[in-house]
C-alpha positions as CSV (number, residue, x, y, z in Angstrom):
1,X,104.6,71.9,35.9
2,X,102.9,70.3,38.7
3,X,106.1,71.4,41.1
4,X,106.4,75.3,39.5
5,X,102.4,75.6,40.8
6,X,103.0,74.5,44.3
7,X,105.9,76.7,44.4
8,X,103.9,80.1,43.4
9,X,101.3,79.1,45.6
10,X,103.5,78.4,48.8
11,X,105.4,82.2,47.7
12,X,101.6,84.0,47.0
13,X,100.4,82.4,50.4
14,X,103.7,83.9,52.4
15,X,103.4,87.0,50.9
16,X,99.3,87.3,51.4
17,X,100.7,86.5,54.9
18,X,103.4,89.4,55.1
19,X,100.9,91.7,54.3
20,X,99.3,93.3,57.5
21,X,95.3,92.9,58.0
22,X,93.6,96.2,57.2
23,X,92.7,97.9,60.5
24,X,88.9,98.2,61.2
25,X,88.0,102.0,60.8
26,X,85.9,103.0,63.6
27,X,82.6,105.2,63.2
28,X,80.0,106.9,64.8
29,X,78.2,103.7,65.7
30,X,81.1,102.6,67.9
31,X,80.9,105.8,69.7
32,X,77.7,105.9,70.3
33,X,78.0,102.1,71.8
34,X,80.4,103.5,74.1
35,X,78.6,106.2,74.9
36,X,76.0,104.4,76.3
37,X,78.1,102.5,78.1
38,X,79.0,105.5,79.4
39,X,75.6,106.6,80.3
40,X,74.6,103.4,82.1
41,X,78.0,104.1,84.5
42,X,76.6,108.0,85.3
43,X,73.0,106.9,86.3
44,X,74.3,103.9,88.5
45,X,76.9,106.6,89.8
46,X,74.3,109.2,91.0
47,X,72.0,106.5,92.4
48,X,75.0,104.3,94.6
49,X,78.4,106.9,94.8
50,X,81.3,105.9,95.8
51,X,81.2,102.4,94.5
52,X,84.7,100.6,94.1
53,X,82.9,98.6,91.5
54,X,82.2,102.0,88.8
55,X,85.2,103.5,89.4
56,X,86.7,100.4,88.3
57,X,84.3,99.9,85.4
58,X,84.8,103.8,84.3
59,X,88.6,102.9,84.6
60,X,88.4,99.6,82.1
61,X,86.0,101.6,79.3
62,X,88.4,104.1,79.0
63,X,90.9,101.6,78.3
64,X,88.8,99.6,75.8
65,X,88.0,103.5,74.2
66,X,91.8,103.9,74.5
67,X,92.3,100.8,72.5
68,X,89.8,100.9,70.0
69,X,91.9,104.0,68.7
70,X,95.3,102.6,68.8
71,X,94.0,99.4,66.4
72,X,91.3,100.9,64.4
73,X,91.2,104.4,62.3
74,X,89.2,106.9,62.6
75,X,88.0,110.4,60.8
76,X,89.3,113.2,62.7
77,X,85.6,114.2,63.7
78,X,85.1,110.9,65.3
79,X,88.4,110.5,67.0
80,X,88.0,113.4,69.0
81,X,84.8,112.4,69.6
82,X,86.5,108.9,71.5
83,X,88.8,111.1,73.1
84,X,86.5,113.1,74.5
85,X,84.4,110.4,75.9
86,X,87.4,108.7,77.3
87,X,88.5,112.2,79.1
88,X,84.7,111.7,80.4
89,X,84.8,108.7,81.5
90,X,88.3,108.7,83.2
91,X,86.9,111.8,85.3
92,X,83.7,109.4,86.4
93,X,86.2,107.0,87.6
94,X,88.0,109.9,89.6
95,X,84.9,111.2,90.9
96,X,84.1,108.1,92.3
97,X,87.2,108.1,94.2
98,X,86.6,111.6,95.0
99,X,83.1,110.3,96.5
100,X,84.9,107.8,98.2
101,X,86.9,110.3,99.9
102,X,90.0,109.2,97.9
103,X,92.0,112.2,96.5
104,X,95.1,110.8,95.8
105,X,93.5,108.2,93.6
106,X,91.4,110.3,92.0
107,X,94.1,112.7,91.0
108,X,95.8,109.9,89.3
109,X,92.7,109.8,87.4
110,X,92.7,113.0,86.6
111,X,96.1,113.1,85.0
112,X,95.3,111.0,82.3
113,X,91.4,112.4,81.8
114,X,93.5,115.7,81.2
115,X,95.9,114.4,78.8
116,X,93.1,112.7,77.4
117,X,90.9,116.4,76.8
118,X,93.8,117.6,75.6
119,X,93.9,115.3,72.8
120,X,90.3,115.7,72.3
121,X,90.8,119.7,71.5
122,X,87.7,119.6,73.8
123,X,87.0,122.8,76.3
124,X,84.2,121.1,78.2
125,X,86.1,118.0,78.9
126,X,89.0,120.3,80.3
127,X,86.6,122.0,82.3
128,X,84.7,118.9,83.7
129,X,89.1,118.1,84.8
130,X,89.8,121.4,86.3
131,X,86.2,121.3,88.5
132,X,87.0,117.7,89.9
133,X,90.4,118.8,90.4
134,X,89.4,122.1,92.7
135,X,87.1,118.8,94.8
136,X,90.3,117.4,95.3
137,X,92.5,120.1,96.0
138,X,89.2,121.0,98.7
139,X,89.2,117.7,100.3
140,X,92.9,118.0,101.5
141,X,92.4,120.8,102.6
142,X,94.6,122.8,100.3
143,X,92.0,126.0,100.0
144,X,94.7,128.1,97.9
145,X,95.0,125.4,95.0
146,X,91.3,125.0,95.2
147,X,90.5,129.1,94.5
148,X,93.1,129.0,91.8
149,X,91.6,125.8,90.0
150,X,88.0,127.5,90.4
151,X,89.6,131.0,89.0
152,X,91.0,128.3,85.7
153,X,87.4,127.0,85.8
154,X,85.7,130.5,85.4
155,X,88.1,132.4,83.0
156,X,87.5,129.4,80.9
157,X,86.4,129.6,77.3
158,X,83.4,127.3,77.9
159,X,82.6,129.5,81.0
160,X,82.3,132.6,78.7
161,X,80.3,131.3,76.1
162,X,77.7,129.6,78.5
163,X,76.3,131.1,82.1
164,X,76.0,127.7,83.6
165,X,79.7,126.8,83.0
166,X,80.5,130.3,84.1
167,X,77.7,130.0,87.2
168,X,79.6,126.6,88.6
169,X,83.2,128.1,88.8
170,X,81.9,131.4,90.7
171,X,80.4,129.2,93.1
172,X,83.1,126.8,93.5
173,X,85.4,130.5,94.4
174,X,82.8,130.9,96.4
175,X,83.6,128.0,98.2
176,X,87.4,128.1,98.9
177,X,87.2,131.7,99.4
178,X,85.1,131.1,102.2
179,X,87.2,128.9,103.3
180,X,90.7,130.6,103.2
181,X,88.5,133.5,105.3
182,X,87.7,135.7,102.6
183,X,84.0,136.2,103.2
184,X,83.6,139.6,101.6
185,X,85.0,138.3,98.2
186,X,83.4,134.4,99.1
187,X,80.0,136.6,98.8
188,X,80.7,138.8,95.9
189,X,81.5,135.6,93.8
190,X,78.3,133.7,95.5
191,X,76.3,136.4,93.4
192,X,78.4,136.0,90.5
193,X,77.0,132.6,90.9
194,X,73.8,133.5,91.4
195,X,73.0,136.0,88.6
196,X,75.1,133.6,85.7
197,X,72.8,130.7,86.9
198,X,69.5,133.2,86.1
199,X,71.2,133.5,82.5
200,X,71.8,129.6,82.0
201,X,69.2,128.6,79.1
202,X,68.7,125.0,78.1
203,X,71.2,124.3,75.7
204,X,72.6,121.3,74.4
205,X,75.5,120.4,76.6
206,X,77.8,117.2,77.7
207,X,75.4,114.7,80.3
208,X,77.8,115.3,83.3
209,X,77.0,118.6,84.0
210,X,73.1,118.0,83.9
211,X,73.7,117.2,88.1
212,X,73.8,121.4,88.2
213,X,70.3,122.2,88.3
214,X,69.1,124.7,90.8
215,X,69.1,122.3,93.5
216,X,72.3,121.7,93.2
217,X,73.1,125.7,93.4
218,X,71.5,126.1,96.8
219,X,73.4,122.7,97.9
220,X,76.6,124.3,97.0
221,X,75.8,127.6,98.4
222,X,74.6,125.8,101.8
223,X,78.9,125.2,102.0
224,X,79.9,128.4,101.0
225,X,77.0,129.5,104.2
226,X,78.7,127.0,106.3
227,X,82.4,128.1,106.1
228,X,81.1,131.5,106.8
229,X,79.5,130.1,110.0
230,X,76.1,131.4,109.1
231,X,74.3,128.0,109.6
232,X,70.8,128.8,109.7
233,X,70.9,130.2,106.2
234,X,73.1,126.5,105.2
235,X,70.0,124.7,106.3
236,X,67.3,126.9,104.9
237,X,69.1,126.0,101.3
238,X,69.5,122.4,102.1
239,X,65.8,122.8,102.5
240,X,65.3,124.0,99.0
241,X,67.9,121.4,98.1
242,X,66.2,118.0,99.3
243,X,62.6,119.5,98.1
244,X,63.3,119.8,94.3
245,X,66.7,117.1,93.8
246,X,65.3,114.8,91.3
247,X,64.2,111.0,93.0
248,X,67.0,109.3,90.7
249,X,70.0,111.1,92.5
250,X,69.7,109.3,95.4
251,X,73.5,109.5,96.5
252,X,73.0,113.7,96.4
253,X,70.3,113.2,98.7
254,X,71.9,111.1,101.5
255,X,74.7,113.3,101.6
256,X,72.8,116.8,101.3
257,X,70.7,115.0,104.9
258,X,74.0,114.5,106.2
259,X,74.8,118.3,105.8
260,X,71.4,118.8,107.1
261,X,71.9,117.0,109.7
262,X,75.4,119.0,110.5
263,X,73.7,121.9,110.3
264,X,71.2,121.5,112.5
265,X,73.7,119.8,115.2
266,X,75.6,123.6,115.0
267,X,72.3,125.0,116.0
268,X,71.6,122.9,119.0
269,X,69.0,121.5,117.6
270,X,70.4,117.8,118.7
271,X,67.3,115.3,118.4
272,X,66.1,116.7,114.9
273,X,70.0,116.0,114.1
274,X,70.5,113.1,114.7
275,X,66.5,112.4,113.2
276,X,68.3,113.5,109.9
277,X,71.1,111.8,110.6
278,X,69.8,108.5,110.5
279,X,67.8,108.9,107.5
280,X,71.2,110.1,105.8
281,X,72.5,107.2,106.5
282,X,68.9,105.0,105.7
283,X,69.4,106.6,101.9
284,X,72.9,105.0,101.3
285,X,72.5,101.8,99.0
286,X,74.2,98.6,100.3
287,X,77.2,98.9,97.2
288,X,77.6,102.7,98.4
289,X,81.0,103.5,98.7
290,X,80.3,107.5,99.7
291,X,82.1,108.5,102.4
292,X,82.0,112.3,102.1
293,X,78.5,111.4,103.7
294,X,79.8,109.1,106.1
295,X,82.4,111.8,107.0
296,X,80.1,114.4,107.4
297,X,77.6,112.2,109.8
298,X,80.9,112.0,111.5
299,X,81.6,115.5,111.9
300,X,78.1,115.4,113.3
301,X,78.4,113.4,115.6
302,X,81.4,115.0,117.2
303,X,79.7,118.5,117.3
304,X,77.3,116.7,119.4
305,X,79.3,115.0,121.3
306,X,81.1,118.6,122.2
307,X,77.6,119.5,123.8
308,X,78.4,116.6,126.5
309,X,74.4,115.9,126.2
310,X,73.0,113.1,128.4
311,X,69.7,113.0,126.5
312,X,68.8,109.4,126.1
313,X,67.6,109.2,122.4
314,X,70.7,111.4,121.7
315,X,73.7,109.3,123.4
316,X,71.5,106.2,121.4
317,X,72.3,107.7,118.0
318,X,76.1,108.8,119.1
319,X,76.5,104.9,119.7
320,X,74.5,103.4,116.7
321,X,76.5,106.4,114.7
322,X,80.1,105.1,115.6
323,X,79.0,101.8,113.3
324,X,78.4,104.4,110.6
325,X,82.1,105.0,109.4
């Protein structure tokens, strides 16, 4: 008797064993936890840029999002929900690259972000992919790719239903138009821009597009002025720019001085330039990682050193500069 009850224990115990543990279902608390992981990534992101370290980070939460799913269930509702916010999060880590002047690595990024809005059934998240995809296409230089992403952006389902959406793809056409040396059309969409902007209410929308407040308009128009070689009217919106950006996006603000500072350099206007310059530099945190501005105090510098100046304070700066990048 004694024998037969070990015997159904030992079987019960191997088959308690066979069956598999019940996965955890995940909820909207875990989202929300994520999400303010999340959260905490973007502010640290518009107040360093560029940082090695939050790309990195953005690139292991999406993971841990990513894995969360494939162990643990989930309502339909809240699944796309994680998807969504893993899309989000995977194009934080490739704007970080983009702000370190990395497209190639941020494009890898943007692969899997896009798969990842896909999955999501998401329109904003696919914008949010297409818009960091046109700042790569721009930063090699590949103008054509960059108006055809921007054209994706603004024809958009998210872009018709809201004027912001719609007001951000117009100015990024704006932008490689410009560039590719279209300046009639670059201007007709700057308008376009312009007058969807004026119709943007305050609705509720995702937190990463909250950087496109009218400060950040005139910062992005101040390119689409510079590729058309009209520089004085770049620097009066850079002005406008660095007089309203909010004290917390202090990585906007270092690199909207170093386009200040550009500006001012194509006017001839070589002291206050490199004036600007430095305090460009003076705003970048020690864990910055934002080379667009270091590239464009470059760019500076080599428009002054065109000039062949002699002016003591200015060949100072051109020499403290070089250390800048």
């Amino acid at each position: 008797m004694h024998r037969r009850t070990l015997l159904l224990a030992a079987t019960g115990t191997a088959a308690a064993a066979a069956v598999p543990a019940r996965r955890s279902r995940l909820g909207q608390s875990d989202a929300e936890r994520f999400h303010r992981e999340y959260a905490a990534l973007l502010r640290d992101d518009a107040r360093i840029g560029g940082a090695r370290r939050i790309e990195n980070t953005a690139v292991e939460l999406g993971a841990r999002i990513r894995s969360s799913l494939a162990i643990g269930g989930a309502s339909d509702r809240v699944q796309r929900h994680m998807y969504r916010l893993a899309s989000d999060v995977t194009c934080l880590a490739a704007f970080g690259a983009i702000d370190a002047s990395a497209p190639q690595r941020a494009r890898a990024h943007l692969d899997k972000a896009l798969a990842l809005a896909g999955l999501a059934r998401d329109g904003e998240s696919m914008y949010r992919v297409w818009d960091h995809l046109m700042l790569t296409f721009s930063q090699r230089e590949n103008h054509v790719e960059a108006a055809a992403g921007a054209e994706v952006m603004k024809r958009s389902a998210v872009a018709r239903r809201d004027p912001l959406f719609a007001s951000l793809g117009h100015v990024r056409h704006a932008n490689a138009l410009a560039r590719l040396h279209r300046p009639a059309e670059s201007l007709r969409a700057l308008d376009l821009a312009e007058k969807a902007f004026g119709k943007a209410g305050c609705g509720r929308r995702s937190a990463w597009i909250s950087f496109y407040s009218r400060a950040e308009f005139d910062a992005l128009s101040s390119y689409v002025w510079t590729a058309l070689g009209e520089h004085e009217r770049a620097e009066s919106c850079l002005h406008c720019t660095l007089a309203a950006i909010p004290d917390g996006m202090i990585r906007n603000r270092g690199l909207y001085l170093s386009h200040l500072s550009l500006c001012q350099a194509r006017q001839g206007e070589l002291e206050l330039a490199c004036a600007t310059g430095r305090q460009a530099y003076g705003m970048l945190l020690p864990a910055s990682g934002s080379r667009r501005t270091t590239n464009t105090l470059a760019r500076t510098r080599q428009v002054i050193e065109a000039t062949g100046t002699k002016a003591p304070e200015v060949v100072s700066w051109v020499e403290e500069s070089r250390q800048w990048t």
